[in-house]
N, C-alpha and C positions, 0 to 999 in steps of 0.2 A: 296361713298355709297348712301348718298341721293339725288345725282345729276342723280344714275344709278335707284332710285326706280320712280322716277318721269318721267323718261324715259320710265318707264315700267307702269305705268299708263297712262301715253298719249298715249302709243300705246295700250293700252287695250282698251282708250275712244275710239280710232281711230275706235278698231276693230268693235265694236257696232254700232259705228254710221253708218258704213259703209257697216253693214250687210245688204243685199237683202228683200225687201219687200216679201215674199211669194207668189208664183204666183198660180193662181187656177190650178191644171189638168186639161189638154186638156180631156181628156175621161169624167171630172164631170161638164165643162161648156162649152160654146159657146157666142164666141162675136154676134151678130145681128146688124146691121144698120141701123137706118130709115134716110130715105131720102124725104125732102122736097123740095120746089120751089126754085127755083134760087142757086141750090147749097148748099141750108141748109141741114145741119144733126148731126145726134149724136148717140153715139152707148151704148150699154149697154150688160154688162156679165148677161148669164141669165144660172142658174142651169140647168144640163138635170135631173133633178129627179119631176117637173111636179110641183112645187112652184110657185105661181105667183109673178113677181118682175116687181115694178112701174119703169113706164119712166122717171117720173119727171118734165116732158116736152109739153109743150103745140104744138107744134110745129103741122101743118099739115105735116100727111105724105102721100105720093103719090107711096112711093117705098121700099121695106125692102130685105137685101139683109147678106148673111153670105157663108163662107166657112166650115162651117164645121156642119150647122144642113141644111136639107131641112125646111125651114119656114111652109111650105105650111102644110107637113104632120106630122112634127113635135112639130108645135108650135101652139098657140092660143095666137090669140090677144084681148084685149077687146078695143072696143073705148068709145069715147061720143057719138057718134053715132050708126046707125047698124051696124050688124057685117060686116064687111069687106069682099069680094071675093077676092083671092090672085091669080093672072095671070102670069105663068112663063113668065119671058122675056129674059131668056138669064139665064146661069148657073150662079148658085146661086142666082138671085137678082129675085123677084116678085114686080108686079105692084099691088097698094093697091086702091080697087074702091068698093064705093068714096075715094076719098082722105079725110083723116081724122086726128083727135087728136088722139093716143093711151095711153093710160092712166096704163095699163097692158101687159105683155108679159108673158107664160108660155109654157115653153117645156120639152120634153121628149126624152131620149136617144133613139136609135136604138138597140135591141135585137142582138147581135152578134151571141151568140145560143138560138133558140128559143127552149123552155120548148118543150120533147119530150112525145108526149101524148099516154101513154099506155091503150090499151083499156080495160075494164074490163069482157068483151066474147068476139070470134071470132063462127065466124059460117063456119063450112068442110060441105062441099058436098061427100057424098060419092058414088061412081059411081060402077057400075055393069060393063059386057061387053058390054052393048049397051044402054050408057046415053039417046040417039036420041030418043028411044023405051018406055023413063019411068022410066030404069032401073037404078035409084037413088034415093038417100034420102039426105034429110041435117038436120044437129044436132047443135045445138047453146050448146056451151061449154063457162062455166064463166073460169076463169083464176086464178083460185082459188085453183087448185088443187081437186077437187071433181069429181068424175068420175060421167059419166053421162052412162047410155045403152042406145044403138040404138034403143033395142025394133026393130030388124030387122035382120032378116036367109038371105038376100041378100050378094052373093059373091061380095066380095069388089077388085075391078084392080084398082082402080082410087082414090085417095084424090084433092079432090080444096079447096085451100084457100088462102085469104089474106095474111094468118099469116106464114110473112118466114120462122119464128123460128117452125114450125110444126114439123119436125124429131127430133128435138131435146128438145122441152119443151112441147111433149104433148107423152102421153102413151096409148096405145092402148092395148086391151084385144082380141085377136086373138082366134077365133075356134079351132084353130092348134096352131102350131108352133109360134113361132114370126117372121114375115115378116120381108123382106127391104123394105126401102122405099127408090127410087132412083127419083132425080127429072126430069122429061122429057121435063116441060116447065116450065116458068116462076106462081108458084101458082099450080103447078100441080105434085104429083109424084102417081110414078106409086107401088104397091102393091105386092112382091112377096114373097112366091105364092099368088094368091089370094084367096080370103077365107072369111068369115065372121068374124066380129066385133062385139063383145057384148058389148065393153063399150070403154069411153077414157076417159082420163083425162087431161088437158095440166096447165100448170103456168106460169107466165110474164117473 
């Protein structure tokens, strides 16, 4: 019994000792390399969250080089000297001139999705039968849900605008009936019947 517990502690010590250093996520750092004269270099894990982390290292560098951040547009270096120009030389590595001491490294991850910018109005052109002639107006609409008038008796054939989402997140106040609105080109649908407009409204 006591020869089975001690068995069972050295492989508990075993387990511990043996357990794995934690390694950072690839997605929250990147190794970097600098490279100096004659073959010198040394590397260092630097955060992509825009921290600055020291070299350590006096070492001149001439060359900084990584597989998984662009240096150049990603990171900032500081030296003892001026700021450094970073010259691609070949994938992944940049040439560092002057060649110098880096004393800091700081970089930032790549936006996988970048933040989608909703505007806060779009502005409709609304068109008559004969835009060429004059026969249009445009209305800037906030995105707010508020209905705005035209302030215009012009027979409406024609909507332009940016805003793709137009048949579907903005409302229109028709003279008549309620129109369709069918698209004929890219930004563009067509009105029917056509008719006057007294007011719209649209939302994000």
């Amino acid at each position: 019994m006591q020869y089975s517990s001690i068995l069972s502690i050295v492989a508990l010590v075993s387990t511990v000792v043996a357990a794995p250093a934690p390694i950072p996520e690839p997605s929250k750092y990147a190794t970097v390399i600098f490279h100096g004269a004659a073959g010198a270099q040394y590397s260092v894990v630097v955060p992509l969250d825009g921290a600055e982390t020291p070299t350590n290292n006096v070492l001149s560098i001439s060359s900084v080089s990584s597989d998984i951040v662009n240096v150049k547009e990603q990171c900032v270096l500081k030296t003892v000297d001026q700021p450094p120009v970073l010259v691609a030389q070949g994938a992944g590595t940049w040439t560092v001139g002057p060649p110098q001491t880096v004393k800091t490294i700081s970089c930032k991850g790549k936006d996988v999705n970048p933040p989608i910018i909703i505007p806060s109005s779009i502005s409709i052109e609304f068109d008559g039968a004969d835009p060429t002639l004059g026969a249009k107006y445009t209305v800037n609409v906030p995105l707010n849900g508020v209905q705005v008038p035209t302030n215009n008796a012009l027979s409406i054939s024609t909507l332009v605008s940016t805003f793709d989402a137009l048949p579907s997140k903005c409302t229109f106040d028709y003279v008549d009936r309620p129109a369709a609105l069918v698209l004929i080109a890219p930004g563009k649908w067509s009105v029917g019947p056509p008719q006057t407009i007294k007011a719209v409204s649209c939302v994000a």
